[in-house]
N, C-alpha and C positions, 0 to 999 in steps of 0.2 A: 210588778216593777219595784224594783228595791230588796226583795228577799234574798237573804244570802242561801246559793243552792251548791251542792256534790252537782255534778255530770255528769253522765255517761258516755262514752264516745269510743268508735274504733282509732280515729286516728285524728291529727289535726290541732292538737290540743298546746306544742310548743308555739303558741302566740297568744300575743295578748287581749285580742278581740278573737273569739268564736261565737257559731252560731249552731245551736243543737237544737229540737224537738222539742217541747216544754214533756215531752214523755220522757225524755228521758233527763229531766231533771229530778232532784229529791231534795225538798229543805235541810236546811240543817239543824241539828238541835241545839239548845238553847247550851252556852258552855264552849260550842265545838271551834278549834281555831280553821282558817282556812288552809294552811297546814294538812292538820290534821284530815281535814276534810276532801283537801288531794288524796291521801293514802290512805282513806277510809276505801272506798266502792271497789275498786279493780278489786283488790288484794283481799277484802275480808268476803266478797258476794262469791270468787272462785272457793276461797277454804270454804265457806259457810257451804256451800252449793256439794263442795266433793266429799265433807266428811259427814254430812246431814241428807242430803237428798241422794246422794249416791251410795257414802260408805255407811249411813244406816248406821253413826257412832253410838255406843251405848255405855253405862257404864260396868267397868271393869274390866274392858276393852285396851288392844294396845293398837299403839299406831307409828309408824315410822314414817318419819316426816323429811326427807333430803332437802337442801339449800335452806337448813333451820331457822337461817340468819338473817337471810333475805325477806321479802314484802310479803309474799304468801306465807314464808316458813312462820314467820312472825304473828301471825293473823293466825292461822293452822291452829300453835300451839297455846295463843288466850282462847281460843273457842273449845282445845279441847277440855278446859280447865273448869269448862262451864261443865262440865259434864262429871261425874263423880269418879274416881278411881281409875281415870285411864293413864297409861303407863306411854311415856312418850321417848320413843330413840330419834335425834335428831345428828345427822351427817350437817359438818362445816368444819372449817381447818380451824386448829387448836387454838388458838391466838381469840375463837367468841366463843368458849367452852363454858368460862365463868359466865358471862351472862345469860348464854341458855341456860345454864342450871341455874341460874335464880329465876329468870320466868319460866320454869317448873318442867325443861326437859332433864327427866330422868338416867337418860344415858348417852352424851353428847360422845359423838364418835367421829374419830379426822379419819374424813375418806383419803386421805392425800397420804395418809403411811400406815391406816390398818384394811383391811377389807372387811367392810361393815358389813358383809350378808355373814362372814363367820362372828364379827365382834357380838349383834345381833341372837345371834345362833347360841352361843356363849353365856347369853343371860336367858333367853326364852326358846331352848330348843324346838319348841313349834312352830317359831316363826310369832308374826305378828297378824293382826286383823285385818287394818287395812294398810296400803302403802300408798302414798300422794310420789307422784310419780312426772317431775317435771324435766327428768334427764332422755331419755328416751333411747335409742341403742343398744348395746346389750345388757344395762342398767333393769332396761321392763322384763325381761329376761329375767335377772337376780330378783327384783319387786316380785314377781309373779310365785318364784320358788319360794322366797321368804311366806309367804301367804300359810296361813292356818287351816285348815279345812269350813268355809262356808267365807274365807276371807275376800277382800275387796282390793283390788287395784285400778287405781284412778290415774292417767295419763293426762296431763295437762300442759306439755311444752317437751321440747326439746331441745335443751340448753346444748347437751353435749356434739350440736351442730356447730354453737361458738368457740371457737376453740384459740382468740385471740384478736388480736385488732385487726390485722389480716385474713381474707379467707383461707382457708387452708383444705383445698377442693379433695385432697389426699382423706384428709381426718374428716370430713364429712361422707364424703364415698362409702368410708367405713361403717360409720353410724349406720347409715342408712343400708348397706347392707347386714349390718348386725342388728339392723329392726327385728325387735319380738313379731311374731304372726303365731297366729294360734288357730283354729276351726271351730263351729260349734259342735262338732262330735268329740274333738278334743275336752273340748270344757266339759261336758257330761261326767267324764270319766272322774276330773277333778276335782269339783263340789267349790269352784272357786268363780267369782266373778272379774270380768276387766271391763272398766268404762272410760269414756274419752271424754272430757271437758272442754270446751273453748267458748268464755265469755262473749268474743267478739262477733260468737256466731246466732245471738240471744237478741238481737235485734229487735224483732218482733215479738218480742214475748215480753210485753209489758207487765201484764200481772202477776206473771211468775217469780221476775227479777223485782218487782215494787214489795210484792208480799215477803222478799226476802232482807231488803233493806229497812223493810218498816222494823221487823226479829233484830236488826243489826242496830238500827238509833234506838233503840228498845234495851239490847244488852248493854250500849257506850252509856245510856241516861243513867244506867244501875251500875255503872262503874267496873262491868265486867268485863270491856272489852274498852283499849284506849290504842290509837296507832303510834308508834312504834316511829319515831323519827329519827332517819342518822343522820342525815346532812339537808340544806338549804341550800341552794345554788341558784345564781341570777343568771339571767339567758346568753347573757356573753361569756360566762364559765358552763355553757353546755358541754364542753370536748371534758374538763375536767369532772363532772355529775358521771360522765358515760365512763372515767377511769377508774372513777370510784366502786362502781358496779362490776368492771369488766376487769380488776384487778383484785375482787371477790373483797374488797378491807369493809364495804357498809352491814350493820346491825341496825334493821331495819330498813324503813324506805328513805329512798333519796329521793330531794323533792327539786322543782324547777319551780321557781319564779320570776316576773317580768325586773323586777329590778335589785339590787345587793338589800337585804333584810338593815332593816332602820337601826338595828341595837347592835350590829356586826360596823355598819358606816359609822358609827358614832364612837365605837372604841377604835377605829381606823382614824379616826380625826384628836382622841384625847392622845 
C-alpha cells in the first residue's frame, strides 16, 4: 500500500480506479514521473521484446523501424542506441524528420511521397537486418523483401487496417487480402526469419515479462532509455488524444489522465 507502480493490463485502463493482479504490477524507479511511467511498459517491453528476444540485435546491425514517431517507434530507436553501431531508417511524414535525426535515426524517410523499400535500397543495397513491422498488408510483404540474408521480420500490429475515423470496410478487405503468407518450405529457401509479437497475448508469462522490465528500470536508472512524451490529455479531451494519434501529428506517446495537468490549469487561470 502506497508504492507508486507501472501496470500491466490488456484493457480497461481509461478510468480512474482500476484493479490488476499485483503480478502484473512493477515499482517504479526512484526519478520516474507517473507520465513517464504510463508510456514506459506497453511501448518500451514490445521494442525491447522484438529487437532483443526476437531480432537478436547486435552491433553493426541495421534496422528499419516504420511509425518512427510513434510510442514503439520511439522506444525502438533509444534501445537501439544501447547497442553499438546500428544504422537506423525510420518511415514518418517529413514535418518529425528533424527530430528523429537528433534521437539518432540515420535515415528518416516520408512514406507519404517516397517509397522507402527503394529509398532504403538506395543506401543499403542489401536491405536491412531486421524490420519491426506494425503496418501489416502488403507492407510485410516489402519488410520481408527488404531483409538481408539471415535477416529478421517482426509483425506487431496492423495499423494499415485504420485507415481514418470511419471504417472504411473497402480499404480493410484490401489489407487483409494483401496479407503477406509465406510456408515453411518457403522460408528454407530464404535464410530469412518472420515472427509475430502481441504483448496482450503474455498474460501468463510473468517471469518472462518481469525479467524484461527489471533490463528496462535498469536502462531508464542509467539514463539510457527516458519516454518520449508528446502530449497530456485529461479524460474529457479523450475524442482530442484519439486526433492526435489518428491524424499522425504526436512524436512520441500521448498520455491520458484523470484530470487537466496542474501547471497547464494554472497558466489557463494567469
Amino acid at each position: 500500500v502506497g508504492d507508486k507502480v507501472m501496470v500491466l493490463a490488456r484493457s480497461g485502463l481509461w478510468q480512474e480506479v482500476v484493479n490488476v493482479p499485483a503480478s502484473q504490477t512493477f515499482l517504479m524507479p526512484e526519478g520516474m514521473s507517473f507520465e513517464e511511467a504510463a508510456a514506459l511498459l506497453v511501448n518500451y517491453i514490445t521494442a525491447y521484446m522484438i529487437l532483443f528476444d526476437f531480432g537478436n540485435l547486435r552491433p553493426n546491425q541495421s534496422v528499419l523501424i516504420h511509425m518512427a514517431a510513434g510510442g514503439v517507434g520511439t522506444a525502438a530507436i533509444q534501445l537501439c542506441k544501447t547497442v553499438e553501431n546500428v544504422t537506423i531508417f525510420g518511415t514518418a511524414s517529413a514535418s518529425k524528420h528533424e527530430a528523429l535525426k537528433e534521437s539518432g535515426v540515420a535515415h528518416p524517410i516520408d512514406y507519404r511521397t517516397m517509397d522507402y523499400a527503394e529509398e532504403v535500397r538506395k543506401i543499403s543495397p542489401k536491405g536491412v537486418d531486421i524490420v519491426l513491422d506494425p503496418l501489416g498488408g502488403s507492407d510485410t510483404s516489402k519488410a520481408f523483401n527488404l531483409l538481408k540474408p539471415m535477416g529478421k521480420l517482426i509483425t506487431y500490429g496492423v495499423a494499415n487496417l485504420l485507415t481514418g475515423q470511419k471504417k472504411n470496410l473497402m480499404a480493410m478487405a484490401k489489407t487483409w487480402w494483401n496479407q503477406f503468407s509465406i510456408n515453411a518450405l518457403q522460408l528454407l529457401h530464404h535464410n530469412k526469419a518472420v515472427c509475430g509479437y502481441h504483448l496482450g497475448y503474455m498474460d501468463e508469462e510473468h517471469e518472462l515479462v518481469g525479467g524484461v522490465v527489471a533490463k528496462l528500470i535498469n536502462l531508464y536508472s542509467q539514463g539510457k532509455i527516458k519516454p518520449k512524451i508528446d502530449s497530456v490529455w485529461p479524460f474529457d479531451q479523450v475524442a482530442d488524444a484519439m486526433r492526435q494519434m489518428q491524424e499522425k501529428k504526436n512524436v512520441g506517446k500521448v498520455i491520458l489522465v484523470p484530470e487537466t495537468p496542474k501547471e497547464e490549469s494554472k497558466k489557463e487561470e494567469n
